[in-house]
C-alpha positions as CSV (number, residue, x, y, z in Angstrom):
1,X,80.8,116.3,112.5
2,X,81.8,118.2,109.2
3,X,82.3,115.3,106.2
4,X,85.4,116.5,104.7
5,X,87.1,114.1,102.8
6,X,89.1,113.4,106.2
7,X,86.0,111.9,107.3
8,X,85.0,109.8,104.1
9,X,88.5,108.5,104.0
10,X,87.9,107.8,107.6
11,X,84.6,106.2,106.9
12,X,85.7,104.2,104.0
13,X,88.5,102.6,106.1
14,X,86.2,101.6,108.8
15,X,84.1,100.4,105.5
16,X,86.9,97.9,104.8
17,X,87.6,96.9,108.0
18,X,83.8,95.5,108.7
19,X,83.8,93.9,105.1
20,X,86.8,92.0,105.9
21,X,85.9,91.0,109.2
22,X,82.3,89.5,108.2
23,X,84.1,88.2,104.9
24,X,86.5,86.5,107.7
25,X,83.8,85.4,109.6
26,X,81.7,84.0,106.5
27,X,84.3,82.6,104.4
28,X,84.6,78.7,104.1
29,X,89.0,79.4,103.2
30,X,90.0,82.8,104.1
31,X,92.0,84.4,101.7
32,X,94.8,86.7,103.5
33,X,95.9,88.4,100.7
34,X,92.5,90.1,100.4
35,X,91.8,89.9,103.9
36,X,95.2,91.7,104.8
37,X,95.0,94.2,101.9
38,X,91.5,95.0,102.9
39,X,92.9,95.6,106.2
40,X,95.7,97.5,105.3
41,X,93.9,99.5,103.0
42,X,91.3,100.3,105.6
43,X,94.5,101.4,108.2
44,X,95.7,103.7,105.8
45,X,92.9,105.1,104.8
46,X,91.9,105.7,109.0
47,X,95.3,107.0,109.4
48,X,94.9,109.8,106.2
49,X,91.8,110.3,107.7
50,X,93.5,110.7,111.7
51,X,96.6,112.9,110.1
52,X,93.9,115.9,109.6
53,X,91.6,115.1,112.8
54,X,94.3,113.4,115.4
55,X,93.6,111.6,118.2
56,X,96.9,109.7,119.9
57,X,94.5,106.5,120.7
58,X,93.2,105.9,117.2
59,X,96.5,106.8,115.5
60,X,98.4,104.4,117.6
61,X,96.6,101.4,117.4
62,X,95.7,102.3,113.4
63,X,99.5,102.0,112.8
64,X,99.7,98.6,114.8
65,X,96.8,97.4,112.9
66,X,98.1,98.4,109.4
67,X,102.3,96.7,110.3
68,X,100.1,93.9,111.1
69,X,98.6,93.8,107.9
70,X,101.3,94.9,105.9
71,X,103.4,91.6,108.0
72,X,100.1,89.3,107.2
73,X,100.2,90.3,103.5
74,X,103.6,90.1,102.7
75,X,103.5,86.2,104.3
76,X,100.7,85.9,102.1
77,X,102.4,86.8,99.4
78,X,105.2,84.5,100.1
79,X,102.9,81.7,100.5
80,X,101.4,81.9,97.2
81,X,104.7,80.9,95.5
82,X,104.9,78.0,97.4
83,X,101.3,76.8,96.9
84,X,101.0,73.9,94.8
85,X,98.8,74.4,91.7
86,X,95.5,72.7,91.6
């Protein structure tokens, strides 16, 4: 493996992807803004990394996972405004 910046951006994705999952995992409330951003981030980041060194697989299912985000953060985002202050 050569560690171009393909594969750092690759590797920082995948980075953000296993800090949101054991922050979702250790977290008391989940925060899905953070946890979606972090997600979405990580997607894009995996698919920059995927446009130099493609594979079909990856690329597919790193475009599901970052719509999914991008849906999850946008409802998060919309939630917030309706959250009653504490």
């Amino acid at each position: 493996m050569n560690l171009d910046w393909a594969n750092v951006a690759g590797l920082l994705g995948s980075t953000l992807f296993i800090a949101a999952f054991a922050y979702a995992n250790a977290a008391k409330r989940l925060d899905k803004l953070w946890f979606n951003l972090a997600n979405l981030v990580g997607a894009a980041l995996l698919l920059i990394s995927l446009w130099v060194h493609f594979n079909l697989a990856a690329f597919v299912l790193e475009a599901a996972w970052a719509m999914i985000a991008l849906w999850g953060l946008l409802a998060a985002l919309r939630g917030r405004g309706r959250e009653p202050a504490s």
